[in-house]
C-alpha positions in Angstrom: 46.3 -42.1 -10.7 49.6 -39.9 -11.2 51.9 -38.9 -8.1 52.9 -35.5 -7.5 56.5 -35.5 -8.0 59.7 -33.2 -7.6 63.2 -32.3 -7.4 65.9 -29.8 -5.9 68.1 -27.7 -7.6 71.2 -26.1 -7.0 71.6 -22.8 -9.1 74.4 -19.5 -9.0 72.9 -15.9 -9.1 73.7 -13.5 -11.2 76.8 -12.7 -8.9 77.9 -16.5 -7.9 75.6 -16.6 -5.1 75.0 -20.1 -4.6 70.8 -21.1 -4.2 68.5 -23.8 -3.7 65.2 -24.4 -6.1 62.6 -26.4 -6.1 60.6 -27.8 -9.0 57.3 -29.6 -8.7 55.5 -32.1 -11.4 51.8 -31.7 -10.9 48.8 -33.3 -12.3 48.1 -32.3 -16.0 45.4 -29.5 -16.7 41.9 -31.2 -16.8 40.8 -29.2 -19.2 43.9 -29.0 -22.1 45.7 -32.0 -20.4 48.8 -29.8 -21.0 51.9 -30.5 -18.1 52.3 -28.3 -15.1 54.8 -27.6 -13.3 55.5 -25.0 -9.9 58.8 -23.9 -9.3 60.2 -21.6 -6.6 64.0 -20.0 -5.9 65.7 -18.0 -3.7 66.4 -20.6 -0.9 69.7 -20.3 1.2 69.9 -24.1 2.6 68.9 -27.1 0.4 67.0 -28.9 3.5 64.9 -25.5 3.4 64.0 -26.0 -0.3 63.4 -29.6 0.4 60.8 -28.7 3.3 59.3 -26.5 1.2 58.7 -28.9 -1.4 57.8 -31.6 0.7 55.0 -29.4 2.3 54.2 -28.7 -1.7 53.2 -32.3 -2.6 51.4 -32.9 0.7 49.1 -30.0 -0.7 48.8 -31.0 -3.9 48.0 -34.7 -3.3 44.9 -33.1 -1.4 44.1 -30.7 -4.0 45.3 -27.8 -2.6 47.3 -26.4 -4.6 47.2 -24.0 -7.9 49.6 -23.3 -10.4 51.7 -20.2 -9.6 51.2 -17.4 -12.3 51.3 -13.8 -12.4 47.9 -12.4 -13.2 47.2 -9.9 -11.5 43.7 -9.4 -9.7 42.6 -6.8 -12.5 43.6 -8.9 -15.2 41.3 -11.5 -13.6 38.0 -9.6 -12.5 38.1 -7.7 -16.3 39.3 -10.4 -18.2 38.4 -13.3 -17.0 35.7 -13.0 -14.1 33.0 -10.1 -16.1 33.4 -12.0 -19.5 31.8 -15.2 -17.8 28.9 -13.2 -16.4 27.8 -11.2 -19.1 24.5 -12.1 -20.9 25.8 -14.4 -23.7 23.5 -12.4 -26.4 21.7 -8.9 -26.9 18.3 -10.4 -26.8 19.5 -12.2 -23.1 18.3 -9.6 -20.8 17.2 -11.7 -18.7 17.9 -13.6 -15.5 20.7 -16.5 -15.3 22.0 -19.3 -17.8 25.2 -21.2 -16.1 26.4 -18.4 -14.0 25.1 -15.4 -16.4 23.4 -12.7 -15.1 20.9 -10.1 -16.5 22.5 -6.8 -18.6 21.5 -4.6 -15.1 23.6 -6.5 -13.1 26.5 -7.6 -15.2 26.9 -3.7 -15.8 27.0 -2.7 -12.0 29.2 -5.6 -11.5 31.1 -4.1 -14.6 30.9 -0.5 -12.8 32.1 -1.2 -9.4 34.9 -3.3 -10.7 36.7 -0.1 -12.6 35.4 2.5 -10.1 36.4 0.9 -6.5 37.8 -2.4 -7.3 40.6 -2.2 -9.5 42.3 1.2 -8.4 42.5 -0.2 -4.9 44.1 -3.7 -5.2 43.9 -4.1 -9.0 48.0 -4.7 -9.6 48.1 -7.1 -6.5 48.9 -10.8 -7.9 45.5 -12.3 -7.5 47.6 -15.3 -5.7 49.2 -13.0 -3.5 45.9 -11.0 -2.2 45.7 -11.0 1.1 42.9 -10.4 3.6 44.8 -7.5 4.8 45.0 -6.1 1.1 40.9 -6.0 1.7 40.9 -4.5 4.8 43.1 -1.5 3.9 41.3 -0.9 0.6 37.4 -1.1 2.3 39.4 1.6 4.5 40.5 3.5 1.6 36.9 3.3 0.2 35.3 4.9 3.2 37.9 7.6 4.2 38.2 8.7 0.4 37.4 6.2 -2.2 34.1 7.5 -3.8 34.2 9.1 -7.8 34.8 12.5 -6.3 37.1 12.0 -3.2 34.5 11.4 -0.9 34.1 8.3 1.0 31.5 5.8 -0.1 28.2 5.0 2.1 27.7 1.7 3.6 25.6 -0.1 1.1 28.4 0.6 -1.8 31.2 -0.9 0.4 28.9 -3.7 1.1 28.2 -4.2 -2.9 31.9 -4.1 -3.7 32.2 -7.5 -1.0 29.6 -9.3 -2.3 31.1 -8.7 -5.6 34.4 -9.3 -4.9 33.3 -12.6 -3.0 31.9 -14.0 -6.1 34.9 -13.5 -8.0 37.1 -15.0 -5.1 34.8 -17.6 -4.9 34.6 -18.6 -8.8 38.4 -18.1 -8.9 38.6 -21.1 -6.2 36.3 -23.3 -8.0 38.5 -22.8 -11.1 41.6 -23.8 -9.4 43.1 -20.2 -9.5 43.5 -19.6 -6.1 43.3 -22.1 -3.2 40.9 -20.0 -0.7 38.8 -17.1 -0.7 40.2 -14.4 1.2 37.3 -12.2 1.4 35.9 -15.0 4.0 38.8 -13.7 6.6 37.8 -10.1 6.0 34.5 -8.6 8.2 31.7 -8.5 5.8 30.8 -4.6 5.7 26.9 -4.2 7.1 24.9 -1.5 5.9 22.0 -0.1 7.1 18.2 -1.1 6.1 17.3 2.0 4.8 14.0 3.2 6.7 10.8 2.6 3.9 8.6 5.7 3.5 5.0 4.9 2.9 1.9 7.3 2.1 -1.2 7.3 4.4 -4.3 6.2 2.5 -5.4 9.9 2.8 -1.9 11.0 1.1 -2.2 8.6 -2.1 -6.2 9.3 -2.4 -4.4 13.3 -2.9 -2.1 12.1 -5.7 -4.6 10.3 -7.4 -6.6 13.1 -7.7 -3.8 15.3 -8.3 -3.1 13.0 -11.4 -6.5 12.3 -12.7 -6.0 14.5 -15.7 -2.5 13.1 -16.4 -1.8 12.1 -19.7 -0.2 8.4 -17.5 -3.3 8.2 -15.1 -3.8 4.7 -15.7 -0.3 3.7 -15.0 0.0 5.9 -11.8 -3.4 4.3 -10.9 -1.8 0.8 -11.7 0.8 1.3 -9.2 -1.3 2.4 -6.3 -3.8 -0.3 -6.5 -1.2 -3.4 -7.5 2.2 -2.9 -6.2 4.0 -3.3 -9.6 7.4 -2.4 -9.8 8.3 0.3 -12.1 9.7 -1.8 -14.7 6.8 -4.6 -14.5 4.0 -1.8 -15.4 6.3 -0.1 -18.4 6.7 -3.4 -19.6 3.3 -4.5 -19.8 1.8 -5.2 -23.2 -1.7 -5.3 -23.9 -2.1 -9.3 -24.7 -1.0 -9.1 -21.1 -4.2 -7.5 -19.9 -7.7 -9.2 -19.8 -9.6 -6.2 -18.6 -13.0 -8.0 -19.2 -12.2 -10.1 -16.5 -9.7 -7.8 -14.8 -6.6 -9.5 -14.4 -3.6 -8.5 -15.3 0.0 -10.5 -16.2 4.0 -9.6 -15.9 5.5 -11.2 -18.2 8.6 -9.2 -18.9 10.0 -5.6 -17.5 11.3 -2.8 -19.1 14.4 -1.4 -17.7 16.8 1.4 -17.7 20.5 0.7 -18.3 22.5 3.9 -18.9 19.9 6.1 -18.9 18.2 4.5 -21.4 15.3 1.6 -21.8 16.3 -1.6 -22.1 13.6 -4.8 -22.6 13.7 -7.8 -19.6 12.4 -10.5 -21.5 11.7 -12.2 -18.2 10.7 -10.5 -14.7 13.1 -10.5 -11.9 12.6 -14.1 -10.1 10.1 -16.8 -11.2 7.9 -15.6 -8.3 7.5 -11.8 -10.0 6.1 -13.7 -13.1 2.4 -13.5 -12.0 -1.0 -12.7 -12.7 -3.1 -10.1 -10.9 -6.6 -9.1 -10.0 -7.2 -5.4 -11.2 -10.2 -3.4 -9.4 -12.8 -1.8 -11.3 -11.5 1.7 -11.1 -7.7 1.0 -12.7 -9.7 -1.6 -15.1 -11.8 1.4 -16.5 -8.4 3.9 -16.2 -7.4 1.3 -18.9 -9.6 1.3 -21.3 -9.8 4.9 -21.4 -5.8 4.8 -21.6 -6.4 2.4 -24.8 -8.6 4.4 -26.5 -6.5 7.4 -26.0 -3.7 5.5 -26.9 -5.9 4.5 -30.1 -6.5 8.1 -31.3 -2.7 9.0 -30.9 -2.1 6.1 -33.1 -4.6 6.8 -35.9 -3.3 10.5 -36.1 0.7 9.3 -36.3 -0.8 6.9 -39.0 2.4 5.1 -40.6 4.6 7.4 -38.0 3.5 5.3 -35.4 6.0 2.4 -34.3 4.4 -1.2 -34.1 7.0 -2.3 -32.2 8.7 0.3 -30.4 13.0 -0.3 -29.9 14.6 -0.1 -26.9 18.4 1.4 -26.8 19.4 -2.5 -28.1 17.1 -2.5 -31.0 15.3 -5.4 -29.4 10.8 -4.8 -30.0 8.2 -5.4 -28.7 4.5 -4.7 -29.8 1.5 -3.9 -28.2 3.3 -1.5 -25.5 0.5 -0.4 -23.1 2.5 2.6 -22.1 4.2 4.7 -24.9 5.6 8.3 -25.2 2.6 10.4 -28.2 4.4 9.4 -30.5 4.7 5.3 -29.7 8.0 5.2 -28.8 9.2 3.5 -25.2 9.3 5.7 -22.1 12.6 6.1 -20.4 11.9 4.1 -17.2 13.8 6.8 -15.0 11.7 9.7 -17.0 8.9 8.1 -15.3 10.4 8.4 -11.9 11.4 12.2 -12.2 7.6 12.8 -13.3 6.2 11.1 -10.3 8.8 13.1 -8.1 7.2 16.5 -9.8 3.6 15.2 -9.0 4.5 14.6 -5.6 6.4 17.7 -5.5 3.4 20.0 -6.8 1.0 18.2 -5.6 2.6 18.9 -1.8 2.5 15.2 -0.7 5.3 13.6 1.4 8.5 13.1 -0.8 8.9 9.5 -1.5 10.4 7.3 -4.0 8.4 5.8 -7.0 8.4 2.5 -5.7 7.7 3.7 -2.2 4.1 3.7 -3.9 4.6 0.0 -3.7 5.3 -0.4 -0.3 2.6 1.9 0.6 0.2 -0.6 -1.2 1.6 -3.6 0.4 1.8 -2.1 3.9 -1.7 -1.0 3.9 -2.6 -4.0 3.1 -0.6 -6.2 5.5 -2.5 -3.9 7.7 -6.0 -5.0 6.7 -5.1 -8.7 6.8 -7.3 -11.0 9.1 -5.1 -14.3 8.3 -2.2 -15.9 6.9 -3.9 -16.9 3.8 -4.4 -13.1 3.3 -0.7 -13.2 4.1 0.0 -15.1 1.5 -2.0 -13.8 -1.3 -0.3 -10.5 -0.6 3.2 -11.9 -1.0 2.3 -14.0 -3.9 0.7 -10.7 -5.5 4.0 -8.5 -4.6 6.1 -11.2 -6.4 8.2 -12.4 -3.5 9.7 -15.1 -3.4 7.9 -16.2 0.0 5.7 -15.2 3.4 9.4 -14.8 4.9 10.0 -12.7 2.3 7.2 -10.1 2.9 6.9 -9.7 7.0 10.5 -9.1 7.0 10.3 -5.9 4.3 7.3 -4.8 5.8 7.4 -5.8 9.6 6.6 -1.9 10.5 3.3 -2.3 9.3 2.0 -4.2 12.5 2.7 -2.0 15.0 -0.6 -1.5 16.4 -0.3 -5.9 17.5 2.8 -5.6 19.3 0.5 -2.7 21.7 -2.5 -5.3 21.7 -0.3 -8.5 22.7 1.5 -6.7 25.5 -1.8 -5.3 26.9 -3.9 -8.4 26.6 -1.7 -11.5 25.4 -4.4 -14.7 25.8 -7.0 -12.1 24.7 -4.9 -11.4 21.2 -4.2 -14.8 20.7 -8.0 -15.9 20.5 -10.0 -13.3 19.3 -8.2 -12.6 16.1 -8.9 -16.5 14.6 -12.6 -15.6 15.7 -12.8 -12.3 13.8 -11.2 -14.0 10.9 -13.8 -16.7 10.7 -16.9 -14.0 10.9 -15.5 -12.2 7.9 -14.5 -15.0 5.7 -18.2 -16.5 6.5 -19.2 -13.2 6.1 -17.4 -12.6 2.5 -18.2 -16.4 1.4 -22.3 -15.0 2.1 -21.8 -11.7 -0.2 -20.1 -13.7 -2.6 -21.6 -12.6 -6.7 -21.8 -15.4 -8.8 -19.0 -15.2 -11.9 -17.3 -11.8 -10.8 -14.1 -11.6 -8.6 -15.2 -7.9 -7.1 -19.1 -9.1 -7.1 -21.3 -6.3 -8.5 -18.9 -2.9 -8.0 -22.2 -0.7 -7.7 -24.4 -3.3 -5.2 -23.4 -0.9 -2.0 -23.6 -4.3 0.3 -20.6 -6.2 -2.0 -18.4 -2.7 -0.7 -19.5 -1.5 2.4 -17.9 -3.1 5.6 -14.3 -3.2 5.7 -13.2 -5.4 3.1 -14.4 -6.3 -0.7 -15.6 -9.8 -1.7 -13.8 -12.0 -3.4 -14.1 -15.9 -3.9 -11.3 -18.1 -1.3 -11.2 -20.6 -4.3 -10.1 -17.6 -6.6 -6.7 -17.8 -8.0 -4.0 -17.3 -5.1 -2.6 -13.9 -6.5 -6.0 -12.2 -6.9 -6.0 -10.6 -3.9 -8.4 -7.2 -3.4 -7.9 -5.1 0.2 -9.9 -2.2 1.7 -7.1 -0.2 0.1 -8.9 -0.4 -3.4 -12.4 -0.2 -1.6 -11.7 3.2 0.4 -9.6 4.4 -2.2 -12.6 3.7 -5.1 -15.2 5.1 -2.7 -13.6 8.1 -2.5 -12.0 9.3 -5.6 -14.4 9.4 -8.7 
């Protein structure tokens, strides 16, 4: 074990002022093993410079203290800091590897760096920022410090913390600074955004409005799954068993920049999942591959195996192509769904709004937690938690039951539960998920068989059954 050790100085300014300095010996680098030293000036008194160094080497023996230097926090965040979290490769689009993170995040993390960050406190010494340093720039950002002079919203000043807590926090673990300031500083909270869902009534009219849509199948797909966006583009056909109809995300196709960019892995292990598909999306399918088919044998050589994204990275098999086989432009498809909603006169909502309309209806619908379950496991959370919290306003109708009759709500839901899973177990069709789609007693009632032993993510609700009933 070394000893932190030291010495002071006497030294004449530049005009025969005389000054105290300190210099202390600290431990070697761990990782070069190269000798450092901290040194400070400027004292009047020797017994202040002694103090001062005294207090040093109590620090350092605890391991509190950190070399001075002189980088400042840009140099830091854009040198240092982004370089570590970038995907190590072009073909690494995907989530984490010590630290990394996916090409999406790395380049907002990249963005709000050089748009708020660095023009706020970007030449302060990252070993002099202060909490007060981030307290006058989050009030900078929200009186003026958006891209045009405007201040930002809630939920950017919240980003620019989180990132800027990272940093801090990486810079502590790597012995540039000795605390994290942005812990002293008042987390900015923004506002949960209020979802907007479609009534059942409201997406039967945009599936109708779509039906002759070149993309029917994969507007069809989101209504009756819950994909993401990026999970249905990225779909390839190996990941589709439409015989039995199920349905697998495997990777995601994304948008960075404007343009598409392959995910070679879905957001969180839990969005890597397979799914039961109902009988009306399964046959949307296979007419979208044998359109798909024709296209191809009329392009003849033209057509692309295995379509690039912006990165030159390919993939074959795409289920979901431009005419010509080329990738779709993730955000294309969200401007086309925003014209269907527009002409078709519906409620404005965002693409993935379709999602949340899925999964609130059919939180709605569900008699147990197992159902519970099933649905989050089939939305890709990453747990029950998960899935209540997103989509607590889709019970409100209990909270009215509870308060009117409490013992009465406690009891009678286990008891309906029971009589429809004995019910289901009853109707069950030997070797098929959906039983026989055409046998009116497997789809009348309110919910569609399916088999409790099934896999946990297959998972049908009255949502498919009222919306197949009544669309053709």
């Amino acid at each position: 074990m070394r000893f932190v050790q030291g010495s002071v100085y006497a030294y004449r300014t530049s005009r025969g002022v005389r000054r105290w300095d300190y210099v202390c010996e600290l431990s070697p680098d761990p990782a070069t093993g190269k000798r450092r030293q901290q040194r400070k000036q400027g004292f009047e008194l020797e017994r202040d410079a002694a103090k001062a160094l005294r207090d040093l080497m109590v620090q350092a023996d605890g391991g509190a203290v950190v070399p001075r230097d002189t980088v400042t926090v840009a140099q830091f965040l854009v040198d240092e800091w982004l370089p570590t979290k970038a995907p190590s490769s072009a073909t690494e689009g995907g989530r984490r590897s010590r630290g990394r993170v996916g090409v999406a995040t790395w380049q907002q993390y990249a963005g709000y760096v050089r748009a708020y960050i660095v023009p706020q406190i970007g030449g302060v010494k990252l070993q002099d920022l202060t909490a007060s340093h981030l307290e006058r720039a989050y009030t900078e950002l929200e009186r003026s410090g958006g891209r045009r002079g405007q201040g930002v919203s809630a939920k950017t000043l919240a980003n620019v913390h989180g990132i800027l807590h990272k940093a801090l926090a990486d810079a502590v673990r790597w012995d540039r600074v000795v605390r994290n300031v942005a812990d002293l500083v008042d987390p900015p909270r923004a506002a949960k955004p209020k979802t907007e869902v479609w009534t059942l009534d409201e997406l039967r009219a945009f599936i109708r409005h779509v039906e002759d849509d070149e993309l029917y199948a994969l507007w069809l797909l989101y209504a009756t799954t819950g994909l993401r966006r990026g999970e249905a583009l990225g779909l390839r056909w190996p990941d589709l068993d439409l015989a039995n109809g199920l349905t697998t995300v495997n990777q995601t196709l994304g948008a960075i920049g404007g343009k598409p960019v392959w995910k070679p892995r879905p957001k969180s292990e839990a969005s890597a999942r397979t799914l039961a598909l109902d009988p009306l999306t399964v046959r949307a399918l296979k007419a979208h591959r044998k359109q798909q088919q024709e296209l191809q044998m009329m392009a003849g050589p033209r057509w692309p195996r295995e379509p690039k994204d912006s990165r030159g990275i390919a993939r074959a098999d795409v289920v979901f192509t431009r005419p010509d086989g080329t990738l779709i432009n993730p955000e294309r498809v969200s401007k086309w769904f925003e014209r269907h909603v527009r002409l078709a006169g519906l409620p404005k909502i965002r693409l993935h709004d379709v999602r949340h309309s899925y999964a609130t209806a059919a939180l709605r619908q569900a008699t147990g937690w197992h159902e519970v379950k099933t649905l989050s496991r089939r939305l890709g959370h990453a747990s029950v938690g998960m899935t209540l919290d997103t989509y607590a306003h889709a019970l409100p109708a209990d909270d009215q039951v509870l308060g009117r009759h409490p013992c009465a709500a406690a009891v009678e839901p286990r008891c309906v539960a029971a009589r429809v899973f004995i019910d289901r177990h009853r109707r069950l069709r030997s070797g098929s998920f959906l039983g026989d789609p055409h046998d009116s007693t497997a789809w009348s009632g309110h919910r569609a068989v399916h088999e409790p032993s099934t896999t946990a993510t297959a998972m049908v609700t009255p949502y498919f059954v009222q919306l197949r009933m009544q669309v053709p």
